[in-house]
PyMOL commands that place a pseudoatom at each C-alpha (Angstrom):
pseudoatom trace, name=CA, resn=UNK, resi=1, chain=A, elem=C, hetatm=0, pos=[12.451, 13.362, 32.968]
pseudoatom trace, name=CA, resn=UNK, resi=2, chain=A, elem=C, hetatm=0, pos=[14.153, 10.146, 31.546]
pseudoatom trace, name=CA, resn=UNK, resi=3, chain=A, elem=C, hetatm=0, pos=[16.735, 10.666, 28.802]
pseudoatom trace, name=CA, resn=UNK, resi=4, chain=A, elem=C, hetatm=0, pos=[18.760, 8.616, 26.814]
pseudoatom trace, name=CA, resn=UNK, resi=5, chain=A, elem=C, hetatm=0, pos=[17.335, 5.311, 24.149]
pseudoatom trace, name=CA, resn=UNK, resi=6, chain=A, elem=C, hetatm=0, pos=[13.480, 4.674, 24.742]
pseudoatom trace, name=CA, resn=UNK, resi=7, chain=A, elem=C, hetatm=0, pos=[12.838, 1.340, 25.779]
pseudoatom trace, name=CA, resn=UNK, resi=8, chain=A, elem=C, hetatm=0, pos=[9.517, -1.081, 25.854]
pseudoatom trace, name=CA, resn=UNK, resi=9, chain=A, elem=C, hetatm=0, pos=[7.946, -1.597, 29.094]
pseudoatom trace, name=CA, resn=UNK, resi=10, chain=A, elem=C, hetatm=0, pos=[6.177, -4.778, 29.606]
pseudoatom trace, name=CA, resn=UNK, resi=11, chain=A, elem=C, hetatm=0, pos=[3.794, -4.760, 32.334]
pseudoatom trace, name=CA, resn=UNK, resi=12, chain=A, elem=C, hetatm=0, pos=[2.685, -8.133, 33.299]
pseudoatom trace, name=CA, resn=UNK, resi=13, chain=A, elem=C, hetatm=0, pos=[-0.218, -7.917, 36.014]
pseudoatom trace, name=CA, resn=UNK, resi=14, chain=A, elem=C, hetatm=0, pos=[0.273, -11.543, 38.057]
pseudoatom trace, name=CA, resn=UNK, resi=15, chain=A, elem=C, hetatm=0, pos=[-3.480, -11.020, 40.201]
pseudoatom trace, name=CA, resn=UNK, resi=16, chain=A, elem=C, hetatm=0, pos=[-5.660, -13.250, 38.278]
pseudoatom trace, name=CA, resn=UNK, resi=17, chain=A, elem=C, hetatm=0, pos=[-8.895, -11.257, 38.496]
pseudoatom trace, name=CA, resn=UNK, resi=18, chain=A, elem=C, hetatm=0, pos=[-9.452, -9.908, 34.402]
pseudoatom trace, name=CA, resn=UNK, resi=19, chain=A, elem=C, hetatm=0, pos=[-11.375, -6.822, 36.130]
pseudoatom trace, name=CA, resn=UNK, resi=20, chain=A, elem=C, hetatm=0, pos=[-8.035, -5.516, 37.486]
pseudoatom trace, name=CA, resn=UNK, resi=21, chain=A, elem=C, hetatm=0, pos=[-6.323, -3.110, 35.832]
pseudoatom trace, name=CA, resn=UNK, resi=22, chain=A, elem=C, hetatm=0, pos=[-2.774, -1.615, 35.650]
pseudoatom trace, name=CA, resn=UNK, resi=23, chain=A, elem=C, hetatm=0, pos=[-2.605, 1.868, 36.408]
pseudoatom trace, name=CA, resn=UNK, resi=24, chain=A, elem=C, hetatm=0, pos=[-1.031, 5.420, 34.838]
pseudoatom trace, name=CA, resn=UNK, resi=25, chain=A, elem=C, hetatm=0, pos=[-1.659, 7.605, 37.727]
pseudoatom trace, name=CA, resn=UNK, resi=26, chain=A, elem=C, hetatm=0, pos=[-2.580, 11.449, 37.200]
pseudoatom trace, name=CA, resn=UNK, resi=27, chain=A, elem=C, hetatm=0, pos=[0.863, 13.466, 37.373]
pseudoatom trace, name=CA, resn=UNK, resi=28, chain=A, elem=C, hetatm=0, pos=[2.648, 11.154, 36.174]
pseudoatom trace, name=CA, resn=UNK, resi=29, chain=A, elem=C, hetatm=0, pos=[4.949, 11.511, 32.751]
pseudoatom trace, name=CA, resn=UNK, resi=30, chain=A, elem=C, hetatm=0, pos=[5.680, 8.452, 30.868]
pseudoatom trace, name=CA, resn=UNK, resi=31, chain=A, elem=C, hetatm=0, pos=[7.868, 8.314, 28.036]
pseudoatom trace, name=CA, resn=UNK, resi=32, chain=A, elem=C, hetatm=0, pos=[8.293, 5.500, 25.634]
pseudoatom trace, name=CA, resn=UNK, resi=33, chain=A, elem=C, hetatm=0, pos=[5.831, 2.042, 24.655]
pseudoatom trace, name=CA, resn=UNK, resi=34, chain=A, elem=C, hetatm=0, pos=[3.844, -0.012, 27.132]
pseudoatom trace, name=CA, resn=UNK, resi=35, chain=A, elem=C, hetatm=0, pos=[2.221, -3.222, 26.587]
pseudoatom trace, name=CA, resn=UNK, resi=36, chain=A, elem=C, hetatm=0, pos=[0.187, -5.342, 29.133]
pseudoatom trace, name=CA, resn=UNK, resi=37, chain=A, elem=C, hetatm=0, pos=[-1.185, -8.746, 29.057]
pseudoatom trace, name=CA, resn=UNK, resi=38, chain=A, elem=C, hetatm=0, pos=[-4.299, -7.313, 30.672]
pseudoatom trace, name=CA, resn=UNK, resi=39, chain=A, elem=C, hetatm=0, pos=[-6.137, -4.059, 30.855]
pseudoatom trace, name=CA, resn=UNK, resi=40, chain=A, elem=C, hetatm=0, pos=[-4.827, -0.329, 31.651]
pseudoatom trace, name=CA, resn=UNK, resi=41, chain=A, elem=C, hetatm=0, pos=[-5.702, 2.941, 32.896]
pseudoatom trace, name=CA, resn=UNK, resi=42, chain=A, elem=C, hetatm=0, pos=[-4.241, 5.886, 31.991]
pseudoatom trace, name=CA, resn=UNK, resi=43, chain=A, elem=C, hetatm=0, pos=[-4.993, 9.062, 33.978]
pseudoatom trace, name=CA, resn=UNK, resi=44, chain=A, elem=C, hetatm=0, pos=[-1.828, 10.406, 33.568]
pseudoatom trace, name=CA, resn=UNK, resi=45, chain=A, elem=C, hetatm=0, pos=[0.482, 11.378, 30.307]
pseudoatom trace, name=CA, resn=UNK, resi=46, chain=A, elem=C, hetatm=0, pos=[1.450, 8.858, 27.593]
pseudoatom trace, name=CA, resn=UNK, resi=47, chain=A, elem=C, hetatm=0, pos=[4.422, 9.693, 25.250]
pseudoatom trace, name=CA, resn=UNK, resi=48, chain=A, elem=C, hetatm=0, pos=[4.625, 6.500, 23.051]
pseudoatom trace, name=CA, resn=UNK, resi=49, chain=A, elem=C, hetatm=0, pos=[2.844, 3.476, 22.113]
pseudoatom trace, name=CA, resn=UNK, resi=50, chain=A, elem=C, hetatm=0, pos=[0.019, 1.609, 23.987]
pseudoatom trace, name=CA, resn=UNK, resi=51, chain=A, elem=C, hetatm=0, pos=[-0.495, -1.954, 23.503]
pseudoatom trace, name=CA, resn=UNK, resi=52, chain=A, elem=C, hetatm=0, pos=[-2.926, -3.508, 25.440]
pseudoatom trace, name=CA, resn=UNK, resi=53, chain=A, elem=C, hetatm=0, pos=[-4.581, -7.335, 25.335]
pseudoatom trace, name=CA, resn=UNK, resi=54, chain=A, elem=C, hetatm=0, pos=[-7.160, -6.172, 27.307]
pseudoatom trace, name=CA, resn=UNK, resi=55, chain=A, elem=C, hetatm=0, pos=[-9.098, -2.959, 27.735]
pseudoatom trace, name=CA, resn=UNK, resi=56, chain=A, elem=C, hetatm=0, pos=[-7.420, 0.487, 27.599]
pseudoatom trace, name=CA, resn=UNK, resi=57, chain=A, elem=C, hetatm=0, pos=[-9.461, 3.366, 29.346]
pseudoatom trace, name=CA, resn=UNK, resi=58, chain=A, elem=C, hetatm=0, pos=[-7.884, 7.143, 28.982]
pseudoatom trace, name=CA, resn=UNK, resi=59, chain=A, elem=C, hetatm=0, pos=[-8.883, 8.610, 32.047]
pseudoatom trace, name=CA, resn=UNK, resi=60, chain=A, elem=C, hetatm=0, pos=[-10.700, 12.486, 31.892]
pseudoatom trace, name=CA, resn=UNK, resi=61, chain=A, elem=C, hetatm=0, pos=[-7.356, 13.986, 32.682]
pseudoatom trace, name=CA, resn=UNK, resi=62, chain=A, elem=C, hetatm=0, pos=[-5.508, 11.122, 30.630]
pseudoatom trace, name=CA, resn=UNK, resi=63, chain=A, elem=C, hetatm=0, pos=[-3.963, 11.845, 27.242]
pseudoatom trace, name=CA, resn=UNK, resi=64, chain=A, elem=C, hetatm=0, pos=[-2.004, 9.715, 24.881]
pseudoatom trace, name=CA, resn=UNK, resi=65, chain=A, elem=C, hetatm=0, pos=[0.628, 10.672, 22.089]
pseudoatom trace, name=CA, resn=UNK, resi=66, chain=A, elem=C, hetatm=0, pos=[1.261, 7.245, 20.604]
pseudoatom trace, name=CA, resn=UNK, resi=67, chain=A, elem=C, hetatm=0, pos=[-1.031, 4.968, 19.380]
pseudoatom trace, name=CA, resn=UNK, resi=68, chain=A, elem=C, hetatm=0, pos=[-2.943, 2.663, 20.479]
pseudoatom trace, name=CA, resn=UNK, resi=69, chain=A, elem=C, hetatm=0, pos=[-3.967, -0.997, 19.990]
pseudoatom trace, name=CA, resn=UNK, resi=70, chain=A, elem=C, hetatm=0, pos=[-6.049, -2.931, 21.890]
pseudoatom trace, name=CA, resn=UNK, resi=71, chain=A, elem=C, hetatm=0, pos=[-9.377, -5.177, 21.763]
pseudoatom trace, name=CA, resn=UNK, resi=72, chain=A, elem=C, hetatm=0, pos=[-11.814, -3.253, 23.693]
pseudoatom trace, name=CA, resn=UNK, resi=73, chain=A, elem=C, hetatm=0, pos=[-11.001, 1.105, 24.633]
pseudoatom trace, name=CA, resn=UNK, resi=74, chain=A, elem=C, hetatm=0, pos=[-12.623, 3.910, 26.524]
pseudoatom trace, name=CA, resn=UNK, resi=75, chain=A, elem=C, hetatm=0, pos=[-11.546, 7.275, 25.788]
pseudoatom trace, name=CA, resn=UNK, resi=76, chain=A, elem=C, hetatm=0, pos=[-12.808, 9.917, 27.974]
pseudoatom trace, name=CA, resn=UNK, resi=77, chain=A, elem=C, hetatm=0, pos=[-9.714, 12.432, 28.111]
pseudoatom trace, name=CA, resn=UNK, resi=78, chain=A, elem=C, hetatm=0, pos=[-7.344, 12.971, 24.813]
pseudoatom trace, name=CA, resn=UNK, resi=79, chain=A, elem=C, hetatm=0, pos=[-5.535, 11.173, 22.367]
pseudoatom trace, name=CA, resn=UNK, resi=80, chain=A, elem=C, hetatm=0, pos=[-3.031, 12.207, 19.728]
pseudoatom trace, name=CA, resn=UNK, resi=81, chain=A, elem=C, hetatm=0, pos=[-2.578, 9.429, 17.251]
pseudoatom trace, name=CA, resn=UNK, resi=82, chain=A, elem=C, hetatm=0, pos=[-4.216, 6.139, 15.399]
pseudoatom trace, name=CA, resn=UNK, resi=83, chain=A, elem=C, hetatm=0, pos=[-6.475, 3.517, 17.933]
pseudoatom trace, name=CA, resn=UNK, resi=84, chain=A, elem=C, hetatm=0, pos=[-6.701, 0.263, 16.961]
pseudoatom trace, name=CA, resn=UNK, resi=85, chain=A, elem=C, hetatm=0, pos=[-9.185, -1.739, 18.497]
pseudoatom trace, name=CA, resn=UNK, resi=86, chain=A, elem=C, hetatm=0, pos=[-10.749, -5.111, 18.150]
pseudoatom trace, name=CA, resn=UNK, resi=87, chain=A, elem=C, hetatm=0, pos=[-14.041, -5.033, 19.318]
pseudoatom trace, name=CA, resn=UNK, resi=88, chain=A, elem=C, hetatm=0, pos=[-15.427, -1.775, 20.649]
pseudoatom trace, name=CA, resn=UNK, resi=89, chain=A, elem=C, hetatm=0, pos=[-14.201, 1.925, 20.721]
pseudoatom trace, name=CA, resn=UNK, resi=90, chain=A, elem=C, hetatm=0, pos=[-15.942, 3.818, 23.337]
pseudoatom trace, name=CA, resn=UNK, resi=91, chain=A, elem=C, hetatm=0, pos=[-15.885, 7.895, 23.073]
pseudoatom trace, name=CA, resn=UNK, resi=92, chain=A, elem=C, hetatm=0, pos=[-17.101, 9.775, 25.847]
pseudoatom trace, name=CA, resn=UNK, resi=93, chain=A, elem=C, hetatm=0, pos=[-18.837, 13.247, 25.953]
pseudoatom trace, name=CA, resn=UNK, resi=94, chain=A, elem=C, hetatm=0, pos=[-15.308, 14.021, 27.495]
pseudoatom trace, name=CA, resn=UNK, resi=95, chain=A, elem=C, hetatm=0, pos=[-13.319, 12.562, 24.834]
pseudoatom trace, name=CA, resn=UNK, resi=96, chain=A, elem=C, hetatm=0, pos=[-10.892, 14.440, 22.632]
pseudoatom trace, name=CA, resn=UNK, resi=97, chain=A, elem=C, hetatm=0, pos=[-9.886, 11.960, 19.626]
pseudoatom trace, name=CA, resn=UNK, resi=98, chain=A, elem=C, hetatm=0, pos=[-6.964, 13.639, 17.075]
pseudoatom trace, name=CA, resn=UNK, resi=99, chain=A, elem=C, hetatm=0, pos=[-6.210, 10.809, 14.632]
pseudoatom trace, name=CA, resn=UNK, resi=100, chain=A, elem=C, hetatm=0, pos=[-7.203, 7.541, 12.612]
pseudoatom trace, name=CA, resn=UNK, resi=101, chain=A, elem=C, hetatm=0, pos=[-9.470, 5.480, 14.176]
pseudoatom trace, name=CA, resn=UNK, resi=102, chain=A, elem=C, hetatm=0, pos=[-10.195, 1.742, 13.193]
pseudoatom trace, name=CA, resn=UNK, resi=103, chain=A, elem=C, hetatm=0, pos=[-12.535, -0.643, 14.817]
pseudoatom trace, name=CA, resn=UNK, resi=104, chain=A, elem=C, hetatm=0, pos=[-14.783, -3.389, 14.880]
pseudoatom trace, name=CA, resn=UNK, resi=105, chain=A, elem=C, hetatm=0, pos=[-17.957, -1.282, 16.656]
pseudoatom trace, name=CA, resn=UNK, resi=106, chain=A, elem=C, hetatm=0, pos=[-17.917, 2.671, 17.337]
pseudoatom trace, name=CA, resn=UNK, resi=107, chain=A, elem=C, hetatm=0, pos=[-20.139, 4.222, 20.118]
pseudoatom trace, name=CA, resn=UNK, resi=108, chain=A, elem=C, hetatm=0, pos=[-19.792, 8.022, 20.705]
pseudoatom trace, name=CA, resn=UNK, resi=109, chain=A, elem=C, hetatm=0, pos=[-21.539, 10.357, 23.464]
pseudoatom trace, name=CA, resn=UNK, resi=110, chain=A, elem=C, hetatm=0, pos=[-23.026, 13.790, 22.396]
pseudoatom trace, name=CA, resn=UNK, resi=111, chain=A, elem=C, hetatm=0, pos=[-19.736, 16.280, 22.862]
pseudoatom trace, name=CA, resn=UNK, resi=112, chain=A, elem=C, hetatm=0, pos=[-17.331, 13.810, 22.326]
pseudoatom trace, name=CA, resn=UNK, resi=113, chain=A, elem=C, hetatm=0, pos=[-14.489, 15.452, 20.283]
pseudoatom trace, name=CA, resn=UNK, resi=114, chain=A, elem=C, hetatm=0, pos=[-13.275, 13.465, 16.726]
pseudoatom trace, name=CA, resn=UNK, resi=115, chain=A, elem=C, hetatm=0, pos=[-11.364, 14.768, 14.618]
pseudoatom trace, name=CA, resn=UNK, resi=116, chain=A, elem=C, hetatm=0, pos=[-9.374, 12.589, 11.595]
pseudoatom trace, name=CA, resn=UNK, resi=117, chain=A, elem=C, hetatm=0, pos=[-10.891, 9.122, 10.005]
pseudoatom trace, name=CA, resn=UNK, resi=118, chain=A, elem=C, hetatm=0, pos=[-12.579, 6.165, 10.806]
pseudoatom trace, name=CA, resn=UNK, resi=119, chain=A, elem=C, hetatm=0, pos=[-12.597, 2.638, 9.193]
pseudoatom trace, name=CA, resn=UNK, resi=120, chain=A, elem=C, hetatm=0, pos=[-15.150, 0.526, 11.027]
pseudoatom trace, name=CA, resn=UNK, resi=121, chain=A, elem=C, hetatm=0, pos=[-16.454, -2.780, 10.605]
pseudoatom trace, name=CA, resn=UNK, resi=122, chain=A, elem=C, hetatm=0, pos=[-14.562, -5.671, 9.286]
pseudoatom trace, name=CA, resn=UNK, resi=123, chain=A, elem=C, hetatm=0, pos=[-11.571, -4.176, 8.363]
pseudoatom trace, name=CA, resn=UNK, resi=124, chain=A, elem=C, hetatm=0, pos=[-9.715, -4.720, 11.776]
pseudoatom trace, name=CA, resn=UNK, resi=125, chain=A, elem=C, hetatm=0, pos=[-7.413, -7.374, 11.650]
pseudoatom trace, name=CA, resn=UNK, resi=126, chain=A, elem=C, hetatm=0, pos=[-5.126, -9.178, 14.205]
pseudoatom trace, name=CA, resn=UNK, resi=127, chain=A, elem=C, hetatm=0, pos=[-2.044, -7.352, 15.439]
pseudoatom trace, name=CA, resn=UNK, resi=128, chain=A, elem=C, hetatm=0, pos=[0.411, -9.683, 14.197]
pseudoatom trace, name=CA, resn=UNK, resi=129, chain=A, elem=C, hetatm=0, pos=[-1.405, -9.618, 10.678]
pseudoatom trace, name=CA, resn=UNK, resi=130, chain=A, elem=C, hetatm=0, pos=[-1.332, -5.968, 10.706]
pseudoatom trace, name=CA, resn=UNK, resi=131, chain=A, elem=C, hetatm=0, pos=[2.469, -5.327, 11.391]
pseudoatom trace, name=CA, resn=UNK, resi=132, chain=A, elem=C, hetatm=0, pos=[3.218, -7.937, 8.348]
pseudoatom trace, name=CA, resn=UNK, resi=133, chain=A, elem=C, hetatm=0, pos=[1.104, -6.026, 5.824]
pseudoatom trace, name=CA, resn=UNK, resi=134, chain=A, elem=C, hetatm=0, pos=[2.828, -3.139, 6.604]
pseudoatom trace, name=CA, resn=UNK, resi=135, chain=A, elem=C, hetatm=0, pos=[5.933, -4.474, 6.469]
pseudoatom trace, name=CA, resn=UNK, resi=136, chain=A, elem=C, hetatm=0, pos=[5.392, -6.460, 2.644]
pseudoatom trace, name=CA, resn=UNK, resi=137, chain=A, elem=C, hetatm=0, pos=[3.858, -2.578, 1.619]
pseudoatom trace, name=CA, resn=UNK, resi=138, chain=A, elem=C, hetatm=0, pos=[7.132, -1.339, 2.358]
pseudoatom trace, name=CA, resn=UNK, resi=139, chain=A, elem=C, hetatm=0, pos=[9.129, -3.677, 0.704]
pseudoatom trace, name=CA, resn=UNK, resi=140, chain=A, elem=C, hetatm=0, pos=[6.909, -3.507, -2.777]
pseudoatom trace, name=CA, resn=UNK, resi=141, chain=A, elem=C, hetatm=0, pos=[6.492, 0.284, -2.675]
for i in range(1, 141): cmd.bond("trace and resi %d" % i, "trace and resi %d" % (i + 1))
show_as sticks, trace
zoom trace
C-alpha cells in the first residue's frame, strides 16, 4: 500500500483516561514501527515493530510480524516474532504465538498456540538496558 523508506510512527494518545486505548482497526494494513505512550489494540495487520508503554492486546483477527515490547500484553490472534514484556504475557485459547517470548509472569489458556522459547522470570530488563546490551555484544563479538 505505502512504498518507499519505512518510517516510526509515534502515537501519542492526549485523553487522560489510562483505560483508553489506541486502536489498529480490522482491515487495516500497517507497515513499519509504532510506539505509544499508552496502550494499543491491534485487530488489524502489523508489519513492523510494536512498542508500547502500556498494554498491547492482539485482537482475534489481529496479527503481528514485528516484535513486540511492552509492560503488560494480551495475545488472542497471531504473532510472528519475539514479545517482550514487563510484567504479564497473557495467551488466549485463541492465541497463535511463533517466536521468543520473555517475561516477567506467563499465563496461557488451554488451546493457546506456542511455538519457539520462553525466558520467564527475572530475566526481563528495561528497554533502554536491553538495546545497550545488544549493542556492547555486537561490538565484542
Amino acid at each position: 500500500m505505502f512504498k518507499g523508506k519505512q518510517e516510526v510512527v509515534m502515537v501519542k494518545n492526549t485523553d487522560s483516561s489510562a483505560a483508553t486505548l489506541d486502536r489498529i482497526s480490522e482491515g487495516t494494513v500497517f507497515q513499519g514501527d509504532i510506539v505509544s505512550s499508552k496502550g494499543i489494540k491491534i485487530d488489524g495487520i502489523i508489519k513492523g515493530s510494536v512498542t508500547c508503554e502500556g498494554k498491547i492486546i492482539v485482537g482475534k483477527t489481529g496479527v503481528v510480524e514485528g516484535d513486540i515490547r511492552c509492560h503488560h500484553a494480551e495475545i488472542e490472534g497471531v504473532l510472528k516474532s519475539a514479545i517482550f514484556v514487563k510484567e504479564l504475557l497473557e495467551l488466549k485459547a485463541s492465541a497463535n504465538l511463533m517466536g521468543e517470548i520473555t517475561t516477567g509472569r506467563l499465563s496461557v489458556e488451554p488451546g493457546a498456540s506456542f511455538t519457539g522459547s520462553c525466558k520467564m522470570g527475572g530475566v526481563v530488563k528495561e528497554f533502554k538496558e536491553e538495546k545497550n546490551l545488544g549493542a556492547l555484544k555486537e561490538k565484542t563479538a
